[in-house]
C-alpha positions in Angstrom: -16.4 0.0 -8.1 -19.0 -2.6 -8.7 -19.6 -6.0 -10.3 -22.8 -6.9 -11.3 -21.6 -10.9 -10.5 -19.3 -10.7 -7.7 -19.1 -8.3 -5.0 -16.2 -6.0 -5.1 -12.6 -7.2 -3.4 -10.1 -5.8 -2.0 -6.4 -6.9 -1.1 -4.4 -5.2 1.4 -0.8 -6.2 1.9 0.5 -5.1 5.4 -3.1 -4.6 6.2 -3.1 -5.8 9.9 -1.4 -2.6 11.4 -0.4 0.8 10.9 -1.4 3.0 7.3 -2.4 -1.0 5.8 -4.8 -0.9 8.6 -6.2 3.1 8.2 -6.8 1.6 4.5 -8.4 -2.0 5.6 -11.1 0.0 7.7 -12.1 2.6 5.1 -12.4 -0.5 2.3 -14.5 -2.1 5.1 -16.4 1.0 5.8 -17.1 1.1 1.9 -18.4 -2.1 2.3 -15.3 -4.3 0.5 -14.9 -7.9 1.0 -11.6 -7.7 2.2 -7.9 -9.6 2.3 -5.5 -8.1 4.7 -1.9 -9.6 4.7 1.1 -9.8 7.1 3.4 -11.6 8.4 2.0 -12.7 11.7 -0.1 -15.7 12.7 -3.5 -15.0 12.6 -3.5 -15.8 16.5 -1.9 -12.7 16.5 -4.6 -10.3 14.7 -7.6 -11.2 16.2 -8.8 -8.2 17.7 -7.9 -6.4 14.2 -10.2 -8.9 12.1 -12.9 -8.6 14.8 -12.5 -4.8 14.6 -12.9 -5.3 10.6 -15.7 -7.5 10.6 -17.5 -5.0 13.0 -17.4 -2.4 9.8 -18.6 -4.4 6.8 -21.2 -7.2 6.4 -18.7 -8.2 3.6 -16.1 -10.9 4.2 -12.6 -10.3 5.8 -10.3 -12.9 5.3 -6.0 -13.0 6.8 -3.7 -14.0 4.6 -0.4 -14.5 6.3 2.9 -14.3 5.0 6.1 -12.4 3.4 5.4 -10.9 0.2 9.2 -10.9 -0.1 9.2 -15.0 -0.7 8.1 -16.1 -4.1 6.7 -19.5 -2.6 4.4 -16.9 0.2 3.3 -14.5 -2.9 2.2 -17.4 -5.1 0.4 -19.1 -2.1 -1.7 -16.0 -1.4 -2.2 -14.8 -4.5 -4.3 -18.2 -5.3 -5.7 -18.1 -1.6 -6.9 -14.8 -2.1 -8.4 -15.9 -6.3 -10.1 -18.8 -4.5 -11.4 -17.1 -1.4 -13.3 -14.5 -3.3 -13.1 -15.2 -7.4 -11.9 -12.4 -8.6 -10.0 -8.9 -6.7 -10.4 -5.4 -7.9 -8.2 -3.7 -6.0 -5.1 -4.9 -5.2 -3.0 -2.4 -2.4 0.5 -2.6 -1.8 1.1 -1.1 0.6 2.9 -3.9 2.6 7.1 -2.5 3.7 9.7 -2.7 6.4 12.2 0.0 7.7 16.1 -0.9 8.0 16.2 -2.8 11.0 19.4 -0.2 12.2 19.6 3.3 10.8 23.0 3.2 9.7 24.7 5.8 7.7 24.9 5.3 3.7 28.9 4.6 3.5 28.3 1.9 6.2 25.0 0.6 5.2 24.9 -3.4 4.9 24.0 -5.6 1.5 22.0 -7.4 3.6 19.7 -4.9 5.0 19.7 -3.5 1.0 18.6 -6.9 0.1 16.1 -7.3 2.9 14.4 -4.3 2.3 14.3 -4.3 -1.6 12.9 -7.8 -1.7 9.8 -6.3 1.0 9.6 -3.0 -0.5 10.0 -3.3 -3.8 10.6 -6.8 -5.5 7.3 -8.2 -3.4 5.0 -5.7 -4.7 6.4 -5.7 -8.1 5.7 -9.3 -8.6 2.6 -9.5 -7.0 1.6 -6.7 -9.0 2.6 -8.4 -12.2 1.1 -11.6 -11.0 -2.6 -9.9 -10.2 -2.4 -7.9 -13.2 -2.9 -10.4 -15.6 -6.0 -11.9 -14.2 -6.6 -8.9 -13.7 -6.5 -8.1 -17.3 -8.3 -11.4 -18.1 -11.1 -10.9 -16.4 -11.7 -7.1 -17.6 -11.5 -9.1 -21.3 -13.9 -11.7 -20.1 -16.6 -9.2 -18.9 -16.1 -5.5 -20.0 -18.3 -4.8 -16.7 -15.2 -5.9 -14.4 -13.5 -2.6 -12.8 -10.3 -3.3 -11.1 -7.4 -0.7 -10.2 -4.3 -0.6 -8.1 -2.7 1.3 -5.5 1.2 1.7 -4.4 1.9 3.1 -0.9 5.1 5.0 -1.5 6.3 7.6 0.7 7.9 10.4 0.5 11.2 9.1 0.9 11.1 8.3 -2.7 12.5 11.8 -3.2 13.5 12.9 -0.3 17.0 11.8 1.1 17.5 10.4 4.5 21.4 9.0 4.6 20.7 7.0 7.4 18.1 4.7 5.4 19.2 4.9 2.4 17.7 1.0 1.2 14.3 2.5 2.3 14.8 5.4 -0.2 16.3 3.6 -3.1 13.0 0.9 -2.6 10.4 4.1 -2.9 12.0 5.6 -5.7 11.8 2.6 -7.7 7.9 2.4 -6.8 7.6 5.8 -8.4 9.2 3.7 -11.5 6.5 0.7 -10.9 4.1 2.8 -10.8 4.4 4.3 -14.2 5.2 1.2 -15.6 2.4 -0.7 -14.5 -0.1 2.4 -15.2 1.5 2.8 -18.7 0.9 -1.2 -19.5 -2.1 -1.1 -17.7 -3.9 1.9 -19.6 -5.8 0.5 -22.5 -7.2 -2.5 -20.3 -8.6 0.1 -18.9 -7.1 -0.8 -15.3 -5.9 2.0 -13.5 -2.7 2.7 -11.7 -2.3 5.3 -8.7 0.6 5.9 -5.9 0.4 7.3 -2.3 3.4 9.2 -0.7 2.9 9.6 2.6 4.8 11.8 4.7 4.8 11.7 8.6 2.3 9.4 9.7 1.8 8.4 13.3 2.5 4.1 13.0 4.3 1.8 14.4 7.2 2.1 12.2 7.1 5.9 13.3 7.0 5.2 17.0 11.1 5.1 17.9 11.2 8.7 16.1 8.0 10.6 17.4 10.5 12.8 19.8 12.3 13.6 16.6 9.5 14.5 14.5 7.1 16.4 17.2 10.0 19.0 17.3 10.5 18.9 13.3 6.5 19.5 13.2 6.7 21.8 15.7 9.8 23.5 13.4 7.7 24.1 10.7 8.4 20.8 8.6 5.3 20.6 7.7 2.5 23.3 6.7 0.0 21.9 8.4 1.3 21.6 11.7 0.6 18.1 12.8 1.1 14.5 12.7 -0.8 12.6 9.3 -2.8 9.7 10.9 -3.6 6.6 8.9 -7.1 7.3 8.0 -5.8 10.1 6.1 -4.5 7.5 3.8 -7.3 5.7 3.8 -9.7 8.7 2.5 -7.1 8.9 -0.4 -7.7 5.8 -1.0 -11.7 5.7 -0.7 -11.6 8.4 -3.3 -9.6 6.4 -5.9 -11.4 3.5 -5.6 -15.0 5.1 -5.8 -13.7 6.1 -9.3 -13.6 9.9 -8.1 -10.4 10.3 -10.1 -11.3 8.4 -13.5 -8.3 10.3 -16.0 -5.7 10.1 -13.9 -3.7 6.9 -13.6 0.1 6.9 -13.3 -0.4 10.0 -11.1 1.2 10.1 -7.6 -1.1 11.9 -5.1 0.9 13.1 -2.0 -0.5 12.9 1.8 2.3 14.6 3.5 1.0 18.0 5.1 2.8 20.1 2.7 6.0 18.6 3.6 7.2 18.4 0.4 6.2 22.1 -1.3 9.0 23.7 -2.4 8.9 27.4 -0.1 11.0 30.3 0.2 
């Protein structure tokens, strides 16, 4: 994706660790000028924006904060506008997991509302807010590309009872997805979602005992572990424009976890 005025820009939320990371260093390596969000102090992520800047000559800028709070969202979206003029990618990819795994018929409102408002209610309005000057600047210059990317998971069809506000949030960015791909269409902005399955993070790390025996079981067909920078091909590809006529489409990176088998 290319601009013959400004060089291309990408936004990463959740882009300081885990699959937001795998992402951040293949925009980097495809030579992005690059936002990465999160909610630490950029004290904090040093060594990752030194270990971005060491990929790109581009700029890589840290935008901190919760994409959950409406005041945080608005703030970076204009940081982001006035750091590099314009964004063509925009990658939301930015979630939490329930705090404590707790079974559906004792699942708390307030870790539903907590994760919806990350997972789900973030994204959506950032979406919507990046989307129209989005728009506007594909109407201002027919040359500007732009697209966007949803990191779902697989969760938003497969059932897990013991995180149930983790489902219920990717399920309903299958629903955004379409949404915004459907409204998006004839601006001639595309829409795409991930779905990860197992992937070796962070947010995987309490439960790699569990799944090393599921993978070991057979969970998935191919029998290992998915790694961030398998996201972060996926990702490469869509933004290069290798899949031009296929927007709203959800493109799944989980091993073969999910193929119906006998």
């Amino acid at each position: 994706m290319t601009n013959a005025e400004h060089q291309p820009s990408a936004f990463v939320t959740g882009g300081s660790r885990g699959i937001g990371l795998g992402i951040a260093r293949a925009l980097a390596t495809a030579g992005y000028a690059l936002a990465i969000n999160g909610m630490r102090p950029e004290t904090e992520v040093g060594d990752v924006l030194a270990e971005l800047r060491a990929l790109t000559d581009q700029a890589v800028h840290y935008v901190q904060g919760n994409i959950g709070y409406d005041a945080d969202r608005e703030r970076m979206v204009d940081e982001v506008y006035t750091h590099f003029g314009q964004l063509h990618v925009l990658i939301n990819n930015a979630g939490v997991a329930p705090r404590e795994r707790a079974d559906v018929l004792d699942m708390k409102s307030e870790s539903y509302d907590r994760v919806l408002e990350i997972n789900l209610r973030g994204p959506f309005f950032l979406t919507q807010a990046i989307a129209k000057r989005m728009v506007a600047d594909r109407r201002d210059r027919d040359t500007f590309s732009g697209c966007i990317i949803n990191v779902g998971s697989i969760s938003a069809t497969v059932a897990s009872i013991s995180r149930a506000e983790y489902c219920v949030s990717k399920a309903g960015i299958g629903m955004m997805t379409r949404l915004f791909a459907t409204r998006l269409a004839p601006e001639g902005i595309p829409v795409y979602e991930l779905r990860p399955g197992i992937i070796r993070t962070d947010m995987t790390q309490g439960v790699t005992e569990k799944y090393d025996r599921l993978i070991a079981d057979g969970i998935t067909l191919q029998p290992r572990w998915g790694y961030p920078e398998d996201v972060g091909r996926a990702v490469s590809a869509l933004v290069r424009g290798d899949f031009p006529y296929s927007t709203g489409q959800v493109i799944m990176i989980d091993g073969g976890l999910t193929l119906p088998r006998l």
